[in-house]
N, C-alpha and C positions, 0 to 999 in steps of 0.2 A: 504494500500500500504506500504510494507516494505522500509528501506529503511538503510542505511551506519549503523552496528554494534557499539552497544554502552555498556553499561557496562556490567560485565560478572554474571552469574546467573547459579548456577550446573554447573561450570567448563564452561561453553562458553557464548558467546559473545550473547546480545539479538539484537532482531532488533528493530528500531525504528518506530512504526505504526501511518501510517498517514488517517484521513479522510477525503474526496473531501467537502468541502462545497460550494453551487451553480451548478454555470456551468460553470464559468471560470477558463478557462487554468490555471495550475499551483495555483489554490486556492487550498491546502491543511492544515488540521488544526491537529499538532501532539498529538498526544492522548496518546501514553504511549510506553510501550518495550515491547515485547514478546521473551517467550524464546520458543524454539522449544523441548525441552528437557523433561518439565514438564506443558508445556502450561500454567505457567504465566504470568499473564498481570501484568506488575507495572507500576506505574504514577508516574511523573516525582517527584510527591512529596515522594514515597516513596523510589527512590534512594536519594533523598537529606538525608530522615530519615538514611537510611543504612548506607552513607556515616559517619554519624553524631556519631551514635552508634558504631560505630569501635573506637571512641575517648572515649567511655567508659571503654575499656578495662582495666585493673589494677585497675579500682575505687575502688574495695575492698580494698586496702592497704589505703584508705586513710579514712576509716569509721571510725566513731567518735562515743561517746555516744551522740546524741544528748538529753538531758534533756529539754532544756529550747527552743522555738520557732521551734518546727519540721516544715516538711513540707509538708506531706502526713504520712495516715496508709498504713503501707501494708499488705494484708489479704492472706494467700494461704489457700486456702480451699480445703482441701483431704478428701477422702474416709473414711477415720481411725479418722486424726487429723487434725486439724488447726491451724497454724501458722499464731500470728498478732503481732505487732509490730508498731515502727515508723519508718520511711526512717532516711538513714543513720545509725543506727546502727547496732551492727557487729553479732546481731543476736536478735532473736522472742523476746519480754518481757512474751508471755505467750502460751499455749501452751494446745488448751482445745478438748477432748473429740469431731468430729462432729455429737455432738447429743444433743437434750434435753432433760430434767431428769425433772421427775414431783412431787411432793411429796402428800403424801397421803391427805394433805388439799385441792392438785389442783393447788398450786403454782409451776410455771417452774423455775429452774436456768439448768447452763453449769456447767460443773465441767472441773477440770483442768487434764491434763493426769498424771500427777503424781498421784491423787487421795488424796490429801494432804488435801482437802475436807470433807471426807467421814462422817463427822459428819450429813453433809446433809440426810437425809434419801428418798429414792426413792421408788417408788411402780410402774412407769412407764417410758419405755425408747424410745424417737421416733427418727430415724437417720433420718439427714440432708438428704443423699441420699440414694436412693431407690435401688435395684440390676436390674431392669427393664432399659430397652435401650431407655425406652419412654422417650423423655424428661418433656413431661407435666407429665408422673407418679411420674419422677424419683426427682424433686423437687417438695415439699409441700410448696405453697410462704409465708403461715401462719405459718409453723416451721420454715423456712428460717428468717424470722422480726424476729420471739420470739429472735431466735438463733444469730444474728447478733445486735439485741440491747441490749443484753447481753453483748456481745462483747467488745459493744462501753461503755457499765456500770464500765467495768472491765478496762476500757484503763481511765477512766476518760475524753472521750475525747467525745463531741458531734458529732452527724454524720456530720452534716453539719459547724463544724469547720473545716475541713479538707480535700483534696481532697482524694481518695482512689483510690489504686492501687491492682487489684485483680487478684492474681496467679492464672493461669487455667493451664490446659492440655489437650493433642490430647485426645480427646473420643475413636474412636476406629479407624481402618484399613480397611477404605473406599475408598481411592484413589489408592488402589494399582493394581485393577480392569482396572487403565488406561496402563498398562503393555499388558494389553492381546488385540491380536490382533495388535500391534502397532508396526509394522516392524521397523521403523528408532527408536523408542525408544530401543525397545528389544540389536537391530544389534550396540545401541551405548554402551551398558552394557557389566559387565565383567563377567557377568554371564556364568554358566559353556555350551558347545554346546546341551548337553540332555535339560538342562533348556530350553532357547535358543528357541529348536525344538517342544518342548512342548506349551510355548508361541505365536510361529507362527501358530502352529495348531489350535489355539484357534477362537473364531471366534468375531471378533470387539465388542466392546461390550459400551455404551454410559459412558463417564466419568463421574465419581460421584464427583462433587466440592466437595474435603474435609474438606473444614471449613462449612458446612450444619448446620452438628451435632452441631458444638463447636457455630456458630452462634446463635443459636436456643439457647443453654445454656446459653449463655450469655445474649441474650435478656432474659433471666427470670429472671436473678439476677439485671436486672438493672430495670426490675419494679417494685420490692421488694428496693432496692435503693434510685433509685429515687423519685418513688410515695407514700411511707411506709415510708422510712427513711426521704425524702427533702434533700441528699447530694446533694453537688454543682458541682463536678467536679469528672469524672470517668473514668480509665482504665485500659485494661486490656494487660495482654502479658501470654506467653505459660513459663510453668516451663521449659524446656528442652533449651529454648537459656536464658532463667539465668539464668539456674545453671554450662551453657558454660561462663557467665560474671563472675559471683562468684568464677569460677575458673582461671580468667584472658585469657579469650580467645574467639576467635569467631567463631571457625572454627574445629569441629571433632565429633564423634558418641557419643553422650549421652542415656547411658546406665542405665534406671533409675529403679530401682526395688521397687517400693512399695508395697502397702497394700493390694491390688488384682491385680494389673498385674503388667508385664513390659514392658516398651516402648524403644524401639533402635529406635533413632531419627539421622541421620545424619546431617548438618547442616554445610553450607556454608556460610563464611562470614555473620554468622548473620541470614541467611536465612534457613525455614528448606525444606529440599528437600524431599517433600511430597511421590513423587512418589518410595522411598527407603524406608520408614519408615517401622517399622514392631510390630506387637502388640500381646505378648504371654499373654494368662491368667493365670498367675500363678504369685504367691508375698509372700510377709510375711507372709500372713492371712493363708497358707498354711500349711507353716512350723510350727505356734501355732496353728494348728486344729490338725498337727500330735502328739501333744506333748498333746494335750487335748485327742487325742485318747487311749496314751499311761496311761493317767488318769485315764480314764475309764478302762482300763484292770486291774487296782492295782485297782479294787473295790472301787472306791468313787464315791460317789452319788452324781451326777448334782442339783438332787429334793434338789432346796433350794428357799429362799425366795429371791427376785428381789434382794435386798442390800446383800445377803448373796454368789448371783450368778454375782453380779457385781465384787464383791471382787474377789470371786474364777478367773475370765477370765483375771484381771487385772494380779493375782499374776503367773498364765499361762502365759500370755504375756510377763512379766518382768524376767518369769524361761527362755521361751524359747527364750531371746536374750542376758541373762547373762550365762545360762548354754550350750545351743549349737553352735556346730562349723562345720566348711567344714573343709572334712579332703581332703588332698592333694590328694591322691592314693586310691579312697572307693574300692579298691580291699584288699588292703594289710591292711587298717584299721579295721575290725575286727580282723587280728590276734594278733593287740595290747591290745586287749577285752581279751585276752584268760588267765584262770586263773589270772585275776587281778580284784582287786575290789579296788583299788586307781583312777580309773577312772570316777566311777559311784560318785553321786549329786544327794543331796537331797536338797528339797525345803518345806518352807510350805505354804502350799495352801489354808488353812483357820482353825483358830483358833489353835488345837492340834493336826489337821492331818498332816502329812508328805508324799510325795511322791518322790520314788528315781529314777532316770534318768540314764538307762544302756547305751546299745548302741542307744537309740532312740536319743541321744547328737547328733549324727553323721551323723544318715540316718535320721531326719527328713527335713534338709538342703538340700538334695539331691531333696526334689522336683523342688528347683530351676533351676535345671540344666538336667530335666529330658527332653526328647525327644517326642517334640509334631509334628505336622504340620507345616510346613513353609507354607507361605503365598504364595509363587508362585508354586513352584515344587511338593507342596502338601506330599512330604518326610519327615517321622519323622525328626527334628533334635533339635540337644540340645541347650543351650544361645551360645554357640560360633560361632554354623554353623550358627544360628539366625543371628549374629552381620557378621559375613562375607558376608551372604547371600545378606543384606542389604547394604553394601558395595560396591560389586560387580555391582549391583542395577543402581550404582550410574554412571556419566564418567567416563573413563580410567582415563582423566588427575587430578582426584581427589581421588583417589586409597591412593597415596603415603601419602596425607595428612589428610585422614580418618585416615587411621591405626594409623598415627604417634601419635594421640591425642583421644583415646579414653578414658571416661571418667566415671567411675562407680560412680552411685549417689541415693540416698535413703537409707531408715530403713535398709531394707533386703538386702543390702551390707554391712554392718558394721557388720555380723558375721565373728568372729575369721577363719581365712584363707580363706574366699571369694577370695580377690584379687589377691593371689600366685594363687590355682586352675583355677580360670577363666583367669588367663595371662599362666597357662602353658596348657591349652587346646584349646585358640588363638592360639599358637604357633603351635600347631598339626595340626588342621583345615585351617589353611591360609596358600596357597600356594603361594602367589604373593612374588617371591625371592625379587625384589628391594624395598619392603617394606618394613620399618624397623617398627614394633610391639610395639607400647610404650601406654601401660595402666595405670591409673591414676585412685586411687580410692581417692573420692573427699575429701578434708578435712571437708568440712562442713556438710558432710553426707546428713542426712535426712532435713536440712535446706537449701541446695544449691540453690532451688528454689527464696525462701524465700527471703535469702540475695542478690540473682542476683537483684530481687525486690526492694529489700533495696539500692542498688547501683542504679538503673535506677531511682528511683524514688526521689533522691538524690542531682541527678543532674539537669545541668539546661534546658538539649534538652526539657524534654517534656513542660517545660514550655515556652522553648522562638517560637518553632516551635510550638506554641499553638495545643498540641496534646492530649490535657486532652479535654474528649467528657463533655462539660456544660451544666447543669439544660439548659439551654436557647436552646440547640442545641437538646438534649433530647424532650424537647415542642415541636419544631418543625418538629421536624421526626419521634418522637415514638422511639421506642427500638430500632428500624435498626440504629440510630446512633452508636452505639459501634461496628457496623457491619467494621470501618474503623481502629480500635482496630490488630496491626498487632500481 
């Protein structure tokens, strides 16, 4: 039984749900809010949270080195890299490869991404995560231990000294299925009339709870955790609303482009509005396979030995985020190519080869911004129609405050003119006049995650709302306990 509007959630007001217990008149017992919008359910404990976390905002300004009595690690585990560290301070202390390296005796270590290691010699290489959707394929729980008591080797710091705070992100683009078929959601979006009519035609189709996936992933990392490691105290939160805290805020589209895809996450107060979100497969990993292509065409030979071929990918990696760039105009930017050779970069690639870098500078970046499928309309379009699209998505009355803060974050935004290109191709594709367009590319780049982390787990919410999931609570419920991890 609904009942009198109480805090707002995706731009409106939820209702407060009541359930009859017994049989007598007027015995009802409140159970929680629902929004109509996105059909979540929040319990009373998780607006207290919400509320609490809006006092988070600015913590970054006040991060410290902490050296001496931390108070939690924080770990973001990505696709490419891994960022670990301790809370409160103002960025990762290390920064390793997510994979494990074996050497030809059998013995495992991590190496660090710099590669400042290399003395280490490898004969085998096994990654953290798998390219399969399974989640039982996609973590090995016996590379996951090797790879995180490593970790904790290299921090000096015992697992179970400390609570641990672990960076995740949205898996993929399964809630947006709640769009079709769903008149009062559709007719409440700013989505364009063909969209719209497209939507309506569709035919009902069962909501996919979006945290499935991400739950499922998390229950694996905490029986590796907890049962392998004996940490004490555990949780988790989504990269995409740190790296909205890291950038002192709680409220606008984060635009995050890593290592294989990117994610355009909207996010309100705190909260992310699932049913807008949108997930391209295309990232970094693109742009250095273009640059590795262009390798292979200047005849150099991949056939090396594992340490000979680790080297080569690294000093690719590091060519193509030191040497290429987004060019503002990629119409007009070849005719600055034209009889000039002050533009071309060389690099070396291992040992006494050399490889020089022409226009591939220019258009290997260009995958970023190429024209795939959107998610509802099923229309090519490029990152910006992406990021509008998803916008749109969203309430009218949250329009004006999406736009006004959106937030570019990751590796594969920190190439040389990202930010001018993708704010002058916003501007092209957004029609809503009384929006005013303000893009923001993060300072803390590919750490935003990371330090939003360092900032929440810093302070003193998650410990006084005792919101860190305990060895004792874990015992008791098995894995599903992290399931309350928002």
């Amino acid at each position: 039984m609904p009942s009198k509007t109480m805090p707002k959630h995706c731009g409106k007001s939820m209702h407060r749900m009541y359930i009859r217990k017994g049989t007598e008149k007027r015995k009802w017992l409140p159970v929680g809010y629902f929004c109509d919008v996105c059909s979540e359910m929040l319990t009373e404990v998780e607006i207290m949270k919400n509320k609490e976390l809006e006092k988070i905002i600015g913590g970054s300004e006040n991060l410290v080195e902490f050296e001496n009595n931390p108070r939690a690690v924080v770990i973001d585990l990505g696709s490419c890299f891994t960022k670990v560290g301790v809370a409160g301070e103002s960025k990762p202390r290390f920064i390793f490869d997510s994979a494990v390296y074996y050497s030809e005796a059998g013995n495992s270590f991590i190496r660090q991404a710099n590669y400042k290691d290399l003395e280490k010699k490898s004969v085998k290489t096994v990654k953290i995560f798998g390219d399969t959707e399974n989640i039982e394929e996609q973590i090995d729980l016996d590379d996951l231990e090797i790879f995180l008591t490593h970790i904790f080797d290299e921090l000096e710091i015992k697992p179970n000294e400390l609570p641990i705070l672990l960076v995740d992100r949205i898996i993929d683009d399964v809630s947006i299925e709640y769009l079709k078929g769903n008149p009062k959601c559709v007719e409440n979006s700013s989505l364009s009339s063909r969209a719209k009519e497209m939507l309506l035609a569709e035919e009902p189709v069962k909501y996919v709870n979006h945290s499935a996936k991400l739950d499922a992933f998390r229950r694996r990392l905490a029986l590796v955790l907890f049962d392998r490691l004996k940490i004490t105290d555990l949780y988790f939160s989504i990269e995409d609303i740190l790296s909205l805290y890291a950038n002192d805020a709680n409220t606008g589209v984060v635009v995050s482009l890593g290592n294989q895809n990117t994610r355009i996450v909207p996010i309100y107060k705190g909260y992310i509005i699932f049913h807008a979100h949108s997930f391209r497969k295309v990232g970094g990993k693109d742009v250095v396979d273009l640059v590795k292509d262009e390798v292979n065409n200047q005849g150099v030979s991949m056939r090396k030995s594992v340490e000979e071929l680790d080297v080569m990918q690294k000093n690719i990696r590091i060519a193509s985020e030191e040497l290429c760039y987004v060019s503002i105009d990629p119409n007009e930017e070849p005719k600055k190519w034209q009889n000039s050779d002050k533009l071309a970069r060389s690099f070396r690639i291992i040992d006494d080869e050399f490889v020089t870098l022409e226009e591939t500078r220019f258009q290997a970046t260009e995958v970023l911004f190429r024209k795939i499928p959107l998610s509802v309309t099923k229309n090519p379009g490029n990152l910006a129609e992406a990021v509008v699209e998803s916008i749109r998505k969203c309430d009218r009355d949250l329009v004006k405050d999406l736009y006004s803060n959106i937030i570019l974050t990751g590796g594969a935004s920190m190439y040389e003119g990202f930010h001018e290109r993708f704010t002058k191709e916003m501007r092209i594709v957004a029609h809503e006049k009384t929006a005013e367009i303000n893009v923001n590319l993060s300072t803390k780049g590919e750490f935003s995650g990371w330090i939003g982390g360092s900032i929440l787990a810093s302070v003193d919410i998650l410990y006084d709302r005792n919101m860190w999931v305990s060895r004792d609570e874990y015992k008791e419920k098995g894995s599903s306990a992290v399931d309350r991890c928002f």
